[in-house]
C-alpha positions in Angstrom: -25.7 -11.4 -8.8 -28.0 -8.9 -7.3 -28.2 -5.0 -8.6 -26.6 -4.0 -4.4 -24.0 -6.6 -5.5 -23.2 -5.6 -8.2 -23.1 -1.7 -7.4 -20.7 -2.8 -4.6 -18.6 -4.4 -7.5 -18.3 -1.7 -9.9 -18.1 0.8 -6.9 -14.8 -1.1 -5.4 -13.5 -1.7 -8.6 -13.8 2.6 -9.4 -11.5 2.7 -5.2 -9.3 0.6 -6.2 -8.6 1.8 -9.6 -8.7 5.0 -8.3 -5.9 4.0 -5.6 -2.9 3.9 -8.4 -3.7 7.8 -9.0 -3.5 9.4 -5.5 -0.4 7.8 -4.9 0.7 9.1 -8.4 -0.3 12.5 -6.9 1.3 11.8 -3.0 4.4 9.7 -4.0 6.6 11.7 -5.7 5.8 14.5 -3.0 5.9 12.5 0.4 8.1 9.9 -1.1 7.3 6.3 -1.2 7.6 5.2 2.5 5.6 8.4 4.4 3.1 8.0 1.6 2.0 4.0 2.6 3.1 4.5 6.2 0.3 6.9 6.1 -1.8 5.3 4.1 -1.6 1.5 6.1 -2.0 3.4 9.6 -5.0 5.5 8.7 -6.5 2.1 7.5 -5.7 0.3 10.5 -6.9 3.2 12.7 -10.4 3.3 10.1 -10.5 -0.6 10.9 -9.7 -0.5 14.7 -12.8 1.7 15.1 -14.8 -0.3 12.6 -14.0 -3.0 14.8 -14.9 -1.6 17.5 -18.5 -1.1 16.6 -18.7 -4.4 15.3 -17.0 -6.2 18.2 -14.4 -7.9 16.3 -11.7 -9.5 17.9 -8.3 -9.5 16.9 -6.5 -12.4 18.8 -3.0 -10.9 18.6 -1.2 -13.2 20.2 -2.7 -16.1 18.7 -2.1 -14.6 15.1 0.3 -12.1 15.5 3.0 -14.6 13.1 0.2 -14.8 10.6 -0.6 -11.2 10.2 2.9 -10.3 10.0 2.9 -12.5 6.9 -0.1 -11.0 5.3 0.9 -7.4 6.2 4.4 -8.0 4.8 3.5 -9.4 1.3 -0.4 -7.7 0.9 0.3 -4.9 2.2 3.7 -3.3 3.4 5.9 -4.3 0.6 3.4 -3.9 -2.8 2.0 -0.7 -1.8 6.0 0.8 -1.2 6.4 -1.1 -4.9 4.2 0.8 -6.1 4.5 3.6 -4.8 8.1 3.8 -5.5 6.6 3.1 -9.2 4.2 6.2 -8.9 6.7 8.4 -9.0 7.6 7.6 -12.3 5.0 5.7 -14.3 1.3 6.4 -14.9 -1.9 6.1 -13.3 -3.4 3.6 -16.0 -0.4 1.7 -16.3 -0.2 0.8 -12.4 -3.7 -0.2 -12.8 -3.0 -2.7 -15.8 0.3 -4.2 -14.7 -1.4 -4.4 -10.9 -3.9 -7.3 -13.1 -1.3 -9.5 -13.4 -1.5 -10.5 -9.8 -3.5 -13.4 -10.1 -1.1 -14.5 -13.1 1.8 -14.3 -10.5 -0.6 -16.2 -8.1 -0.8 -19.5 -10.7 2.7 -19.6 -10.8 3.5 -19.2 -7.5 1.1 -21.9 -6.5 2.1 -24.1 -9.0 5.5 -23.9 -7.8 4.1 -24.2 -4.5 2.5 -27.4 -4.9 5.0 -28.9 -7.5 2.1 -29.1 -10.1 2.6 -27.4 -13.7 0.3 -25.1 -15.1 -2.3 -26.2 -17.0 -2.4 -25.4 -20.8 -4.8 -23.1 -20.7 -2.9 -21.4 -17.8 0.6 -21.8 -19.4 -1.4 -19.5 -22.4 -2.5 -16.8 -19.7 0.8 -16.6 -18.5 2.3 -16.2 -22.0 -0.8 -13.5 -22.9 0.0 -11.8 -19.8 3.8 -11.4 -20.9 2.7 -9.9 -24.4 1.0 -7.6 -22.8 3.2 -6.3 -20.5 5.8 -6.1 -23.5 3.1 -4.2 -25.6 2.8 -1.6 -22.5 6.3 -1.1 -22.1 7.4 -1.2 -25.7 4.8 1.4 -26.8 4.3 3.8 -24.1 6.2 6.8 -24.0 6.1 7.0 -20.5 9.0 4.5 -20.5 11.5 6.4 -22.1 11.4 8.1 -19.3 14.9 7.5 -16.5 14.1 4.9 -14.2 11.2 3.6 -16.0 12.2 0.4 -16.6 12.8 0.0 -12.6 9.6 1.6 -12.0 7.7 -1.2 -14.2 9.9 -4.1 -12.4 8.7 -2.7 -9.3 4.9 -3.1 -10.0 5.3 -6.2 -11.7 7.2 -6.9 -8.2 4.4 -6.0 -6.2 2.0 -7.7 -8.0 4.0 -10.8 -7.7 3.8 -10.1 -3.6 0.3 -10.2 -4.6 0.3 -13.5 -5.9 2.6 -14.9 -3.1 -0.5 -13.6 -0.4 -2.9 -15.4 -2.0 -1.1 -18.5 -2.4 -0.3 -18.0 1.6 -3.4 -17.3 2.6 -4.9 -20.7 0.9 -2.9 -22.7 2.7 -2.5 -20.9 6.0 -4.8 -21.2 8.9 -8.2 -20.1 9.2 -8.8 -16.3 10.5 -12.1 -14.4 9.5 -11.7 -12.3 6.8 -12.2 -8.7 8.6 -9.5 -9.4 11.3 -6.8 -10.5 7.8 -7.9 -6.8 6.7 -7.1 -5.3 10.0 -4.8 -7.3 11.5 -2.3 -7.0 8.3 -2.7 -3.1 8.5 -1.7 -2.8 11.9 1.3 -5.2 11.0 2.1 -2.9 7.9 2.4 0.1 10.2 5.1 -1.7 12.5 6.8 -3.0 9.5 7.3 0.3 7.7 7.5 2.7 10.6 11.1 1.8 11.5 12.3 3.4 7.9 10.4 6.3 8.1 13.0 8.9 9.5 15.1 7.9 6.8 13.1 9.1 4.1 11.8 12.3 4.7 9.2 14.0 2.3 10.8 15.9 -0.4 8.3 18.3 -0.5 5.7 20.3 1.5 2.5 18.6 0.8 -0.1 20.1 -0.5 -3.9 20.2 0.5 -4.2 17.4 -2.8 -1.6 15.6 -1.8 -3.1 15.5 1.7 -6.5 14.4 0.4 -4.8 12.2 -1.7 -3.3 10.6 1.5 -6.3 10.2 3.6 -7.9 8.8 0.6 -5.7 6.2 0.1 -5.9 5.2 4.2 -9.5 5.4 4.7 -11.1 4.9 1.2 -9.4 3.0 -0.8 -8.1 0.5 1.9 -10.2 0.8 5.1 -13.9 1.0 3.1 -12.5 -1.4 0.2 -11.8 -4.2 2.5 -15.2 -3.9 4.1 -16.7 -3.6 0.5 -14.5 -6.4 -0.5 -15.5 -8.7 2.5 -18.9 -8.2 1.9 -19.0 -8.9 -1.3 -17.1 -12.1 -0.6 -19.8 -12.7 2.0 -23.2 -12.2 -0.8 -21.9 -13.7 -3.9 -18.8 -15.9 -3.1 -14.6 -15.5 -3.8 -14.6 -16.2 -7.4 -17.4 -14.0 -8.5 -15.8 -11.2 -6.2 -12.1 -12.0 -8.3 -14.3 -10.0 -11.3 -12.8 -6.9 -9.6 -9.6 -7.4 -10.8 -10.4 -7.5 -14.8 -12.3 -4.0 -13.8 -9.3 -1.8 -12.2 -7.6 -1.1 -15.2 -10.8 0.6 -16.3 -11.2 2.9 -14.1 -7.2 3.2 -13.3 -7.8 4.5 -17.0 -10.2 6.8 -16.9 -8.8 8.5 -13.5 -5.9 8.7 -15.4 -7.9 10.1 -18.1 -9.5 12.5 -16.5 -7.3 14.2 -13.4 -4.0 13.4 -14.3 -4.4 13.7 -18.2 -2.7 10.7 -19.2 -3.2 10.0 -22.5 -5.3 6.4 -24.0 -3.0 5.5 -26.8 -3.7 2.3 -28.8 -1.4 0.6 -26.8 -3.2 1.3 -23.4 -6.2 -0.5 -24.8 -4.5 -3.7 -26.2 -1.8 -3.7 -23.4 -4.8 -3.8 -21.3 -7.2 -6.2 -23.0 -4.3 -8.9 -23.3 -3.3 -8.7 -20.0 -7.1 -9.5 -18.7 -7.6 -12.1 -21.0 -4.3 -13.8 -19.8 -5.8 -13.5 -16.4 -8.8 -14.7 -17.1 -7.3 -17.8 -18.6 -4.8 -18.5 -15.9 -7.7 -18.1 -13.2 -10.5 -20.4 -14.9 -12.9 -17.3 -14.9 -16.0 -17.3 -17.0 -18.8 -14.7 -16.6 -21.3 -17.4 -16.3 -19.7 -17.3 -12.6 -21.1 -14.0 -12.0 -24.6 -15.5 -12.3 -24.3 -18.3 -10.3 -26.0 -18.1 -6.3 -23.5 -18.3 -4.1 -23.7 -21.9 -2.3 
């Protein structure tokens, strides 16, 4: 991997990470729907301009079924998951249970294609269950009413996570930067219809509103063109390192703007739950040295 690829790495890794903490800041003012309405129309609009400078085509009508499909389960339904969770649950906790999607992924592929697990996957899964438990069992955040729901619906939108990717695998070829903008647009349709029903509960604030355009152009509309790229110089599975390095910077944004507190069970939580995925997926870090073929 090159030093540019690698900076693109750790610099996605600190968007995304950084993702779980504005909508902690946005949600529980706008509310969970006008939050990812926002933030999956300001990406699409970020992508549609993007596009076209590059001159990348969309083909609606020849994929409009298959971005509907990507937009429901990558996009529209875990970012209102998690939203919804934001309201109650920490920064750095979002972050960590948000690593479990490729963990949902296995499972939902093995069901998929009728094959079990492999034992080495079938010890991921079971890592990434203690450390769930350890997070939820030790952090006081959870005493809090509604947490429970609140973790069920991250672990939920994770698991949407892991239905996309098992999707997109066996779905039909599109190019990468129209899935990205093709399933923002499809987002936006899906999600505007509830809108009027759930108005913000607050006035929002000039953080809030950052927070908002953040989420829309940053940490959606620039991470999928980081994301692509990367994809692009070193390869998919070298790329999947970015999800063992969200929860550490969903940490330390926590950390540091939100002042969550790092308890010993943030740590272990944390480090079990990357280790099950790193199991489940088959990743080494030799893989981040290997040229891209």
């Amino acid at each position: 991997m090159s030093n540019a690829s690698l900076f693109r790495l750790v610099v996605l890794s600190a968007i995304w990470g950084a993702s779980f903490m504005f909508m902690r800041i946005g949600a529980p003012v706008l509310g969970p729907t006008l939050l990812i309405e926002f933030r999956v129309a300001l990406a699409a609009l970020f992508l549609l301009a993007v596009g076209l400078v590059l001159k990348k085509a969309l083909h609606v009508r020849q994929h409009w079924q298959h971005y509907l499909v990507l937009g429901l389960f990558n996009s529209a339904l875990p970012f209102l998951l998690f939203a919804y969770a934001a309201q109650t649950i920490s920064a750095s906790l979002l972050s960590i249970l948000n690593a479990t999607a490729p963990i949902w992924g296995a499972v939902v592929g093995a069901v998929w294609s009728k094959t079990p697990l492999t034992a080495r996957g079938s010890v991921g899964l079971a890592l990434g269950i203690v450390g769930v438990a350890v997070l939820a069992g030790f952090d006081k955040v959870t005493l809090l009413p509604g947490a429970g729901l609140a973790i069920a619906a991250a672990l939920g939108a994770s698991f949407c996570y892991g239905i996309s990717s098992v999707y997109a695998k066996s779905a039909k070829t599109v190019e990468p930067f129209a899935n990205a903008h093709g399933s923002m647009w499809a987002a936006t349709l899906l999600i505007a219809p509830a809108v009027p029903f759930f108005p913000a509960a607050q006035v929002a604030s000039p953080a809030v509103i950052g927070s908002v355009i953040a989420l829309g152009v940053v940490c959606s509309g620039v991470a999928y063109l980081l994301y692509f790229r990367l994809i692009a110089d070193i390869g998919a599975a070298p790329a999947l390192t970015v999800t063992f390095l969200i929860p550490v910077f969903g940490i330390i944004w926590g950390y540091l703007f939100l002042n969550e507190t790092i308890g010993w069970h943030t740590i272990a939580g944390s480090v079990i739950v990357i280790v099950g995925t790193a199991l489940v997926t088959g990743f080494s870090i030799d893989r981040l040295f290997q040229k891209k073929a």
